[in-house]
C-alpha angles and dihedrals in degrees: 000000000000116000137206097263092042115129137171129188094223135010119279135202133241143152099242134355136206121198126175108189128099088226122055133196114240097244090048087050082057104054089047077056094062101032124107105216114027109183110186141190111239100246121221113193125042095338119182122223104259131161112284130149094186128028123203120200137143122248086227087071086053112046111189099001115133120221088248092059090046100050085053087055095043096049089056092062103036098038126213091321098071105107101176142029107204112189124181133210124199112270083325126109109297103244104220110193122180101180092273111034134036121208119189118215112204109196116230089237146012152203139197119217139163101230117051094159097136100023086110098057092042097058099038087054097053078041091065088042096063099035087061094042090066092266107145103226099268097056084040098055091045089051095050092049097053091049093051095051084048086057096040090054090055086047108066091026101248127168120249133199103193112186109206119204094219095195098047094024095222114138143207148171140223108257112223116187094214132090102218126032148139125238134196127176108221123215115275120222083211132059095187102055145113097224128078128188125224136167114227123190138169139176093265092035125058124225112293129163127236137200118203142198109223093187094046097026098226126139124211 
């Protein structure tokens, strides 16, 4: 990541860079020149043009702007050789826009939680991981989303109950709306079953107890 205050005395190659500031050194505009892969930040205040192909940013940066309107931004800073706008939302479905189409990524899980400082750079690092690695930038972007709700998790300590398909291997998790809570998994009379038992609680909801079904997902 290249901050505000980076500077280099000459250009430098990479295979990919990241940079997150809305001003850039000229050396550093350089290297993002002669680099194959440029993932940047939307700035949002006084941003300079620079080399991206693709621009991350979070629709809640960018309250009531279509697509359409942000693409158009983000073309003027990264020039004709943005190909994609990627824009975040929350836990909600990742919005991809490349000038023409728009496709929607819904994550397999989420999570809520107070603080998301980090969240950008998080994603828009497992983004270029997977870029380099072969992903087209669907399969990227839903990666990296994934990733980054895994790191936010750890982050902030929550709890987690991950059910795991051990025939086909896919994964998911139970969603909970609030951002702080407690979680406890309860004894089973059965071993064979669908359903698992668990306690939440949180600061604003008392203990209860809750069965789920871990093949059709409800919770009752």
């Amino acid at each position: 990541r290249l901050s505000r205050t980076f500077l280099l005395d000459e250009p430098v190659h990479a295979d990919a860079f990241y940079v997150n500031a809305p001003k850039l050194p000229q050396t550093v505009l350089a290297s993002l020149e002669r680099a194959a892969l440029v993932v940047s930040q939307f700035p949002l205040r006084e941003g300079e043009p620079r080399a991206a192909d693709i621009m991350v940013g979070s629709k809640a940066d960018l309250p009531g702007v279509s697509m359409a309107d942000a693409w158009r931004r983000a073309q003027r800073l990264g020039s004709e050789r943005l190909t994609h706008l990627v824009m975040t939302d929350g836990p909600a479905a990742i919005s991809i826009f490349d000038g023409h189409i728009e496709h929607s990524v819904t994550l397999d899980r989420t999570v809520s939680v107070p603080d998301t400082i980090g969240a950008g750079d998080s994603f828009s690092g497992a983004l270029i991981n997977c870029l380099l690695g072969g992903a087209d930038i669907v399969t990227a972007s839903r990666i990296a989303g994934n990733d980054t709700t895994i790191w936010l998790e750890r982050r902030e300590g929550l709890p987690v109950i991950m059910i795991r398909d051990r025939t086909s291997g896919e994964e998911h998790s139970i969603a909970f709306a609030e951002e702080a809570y407690s979680l406890g998994l309860q004894g089973a009379a059965e071993y064979d079953t669908d359903v698992i038992r668990f306690s939440y609680s949180s600061m604003t909801t008392p203990s209860q107890l809750f069965d789920y079904n871990m093949a059709t997902r409800e919770r009752t």
